[in-house]
KELO-858725 format. One record per residue (C-alpha): residue in one letter; y, z, x. Coordinates in steps of 0.001 Angstrom, whole numbers, plus 500000, padded with zeros to 6 digits. Layout:
BEGIN
AYZX...
This chain:
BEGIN
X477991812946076837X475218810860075405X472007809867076954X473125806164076950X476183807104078216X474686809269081645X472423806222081792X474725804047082619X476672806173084540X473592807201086791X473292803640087039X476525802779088569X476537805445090918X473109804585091844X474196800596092089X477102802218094290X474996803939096708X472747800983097054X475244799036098148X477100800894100605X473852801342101889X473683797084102233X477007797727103711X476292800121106303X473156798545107669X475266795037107741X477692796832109959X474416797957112218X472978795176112766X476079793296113725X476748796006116251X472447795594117542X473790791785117838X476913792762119918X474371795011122030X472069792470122406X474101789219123369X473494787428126341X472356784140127631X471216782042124973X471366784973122309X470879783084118882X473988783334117324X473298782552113724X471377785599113834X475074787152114493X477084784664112517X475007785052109511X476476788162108837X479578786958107862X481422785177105217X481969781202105558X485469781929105238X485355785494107420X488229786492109675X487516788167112604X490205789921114716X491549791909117279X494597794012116423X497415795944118546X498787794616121801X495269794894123724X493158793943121308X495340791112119741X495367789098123246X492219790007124645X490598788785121152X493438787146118859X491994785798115622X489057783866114557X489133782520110647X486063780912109217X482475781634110342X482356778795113137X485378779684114965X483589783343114926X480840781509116444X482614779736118981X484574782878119894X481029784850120563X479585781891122698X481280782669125882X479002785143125619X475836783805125687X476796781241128264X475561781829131756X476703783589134217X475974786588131649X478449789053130780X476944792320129879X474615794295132241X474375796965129709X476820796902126391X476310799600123447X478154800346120141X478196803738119245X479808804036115555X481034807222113733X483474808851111773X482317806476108940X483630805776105564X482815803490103321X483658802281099939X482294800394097076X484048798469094237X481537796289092267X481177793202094613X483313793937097489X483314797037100032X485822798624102460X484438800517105447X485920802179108626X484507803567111836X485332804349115226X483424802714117848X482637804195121405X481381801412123909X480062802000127391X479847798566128918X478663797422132589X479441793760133445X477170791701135927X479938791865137633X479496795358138843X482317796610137081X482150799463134078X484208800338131147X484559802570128247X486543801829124961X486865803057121923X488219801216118956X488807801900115432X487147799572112965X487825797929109507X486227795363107757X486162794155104102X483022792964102845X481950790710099815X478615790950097758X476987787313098244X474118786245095715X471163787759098273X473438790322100782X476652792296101919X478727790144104006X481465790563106823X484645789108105107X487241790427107557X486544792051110216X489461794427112390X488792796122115452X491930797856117606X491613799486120717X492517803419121331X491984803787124857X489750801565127709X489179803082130717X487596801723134058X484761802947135325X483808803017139102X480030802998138503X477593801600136355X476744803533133442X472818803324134136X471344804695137090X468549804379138685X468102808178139473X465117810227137127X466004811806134501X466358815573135198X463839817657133023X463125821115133302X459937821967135147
């Protein structure tokens, strides 16, 4: 192969990782947002992540009518300000993502993950769901954007306490 040649080939793979880079950390700080929402959470911060014409949805029987479908960035917005209306929501929420992959084709990206959330409500009630999620993405002039976003539960289960407790941690001595 010729120098130009690995050149250029170097470069796209380089290009490549770059951008599923962009991708990944998109994907992270939508899921800080989701951690983080609560009364009067800004939610262009959270909106701005996504596509003006981004579809946002909940798939499978649970999913599909506890979320349904949200097309265009300000019904996404709507659909997240429940959230950050009072009385709050979340007590404590987190996103946990793994079992990633991602992938790159020029200037749009695929990625899947599976989520595991431990949630306590204000309510006093606990959960803990896991999900499976895809999204598409699209390469705008500055940044990676959400395009369509899936998420479909695999389990939820009830929990009788809250996740965080007040007792010390336990450390050796």
């Amino acid at each position: 192969m010729s120098v130009e040649k690995t050149i250029d080939a170097l470069e796209k793979r380089l290009t490549a990782l770059e951008s599923e880079k962009e991708v990944r950390e998109c994907m992270n700080r939508y899921m800080y947002f989701c951690d983080d929402i609560g009364i009067d959470f800004p939610l262009e911060k959270l909106t701005q992540l996504f596509s003006e014409g981004a579809v946002w949805e909940g798939k499978g029987g649970r999913y599909s009518k506890s979320f349904g479908r949200c097309e265009g960035r300000d019904a996404i917005a709507q659909m997240f300000k429940k959230y950050t209306l009072p009385p709050a929501h979340f007590e404590l929420n987190v996103h946990v993502l793994g079992n990633e992959v991602i992938n790159v084709d020029a200037d749009s990206a695929t990625g899947s993950w599976v989520l595991v959330q431990p949630s306590s409500f204000t309510s006093g009630k606990s959960q803990l769901s896991c999900a499976r999620i895809t999204a598409k993405f699209i390469k705008s002039s500055e940044r990676w954007l959400i395009d369509h976003f899936q998420t479909e539960s695999l389990f939820s289960r009830p929990m009788s306490e809250s996740w965080d407790q007040p007792a010390p941690l336990p450390v050796p001595d």
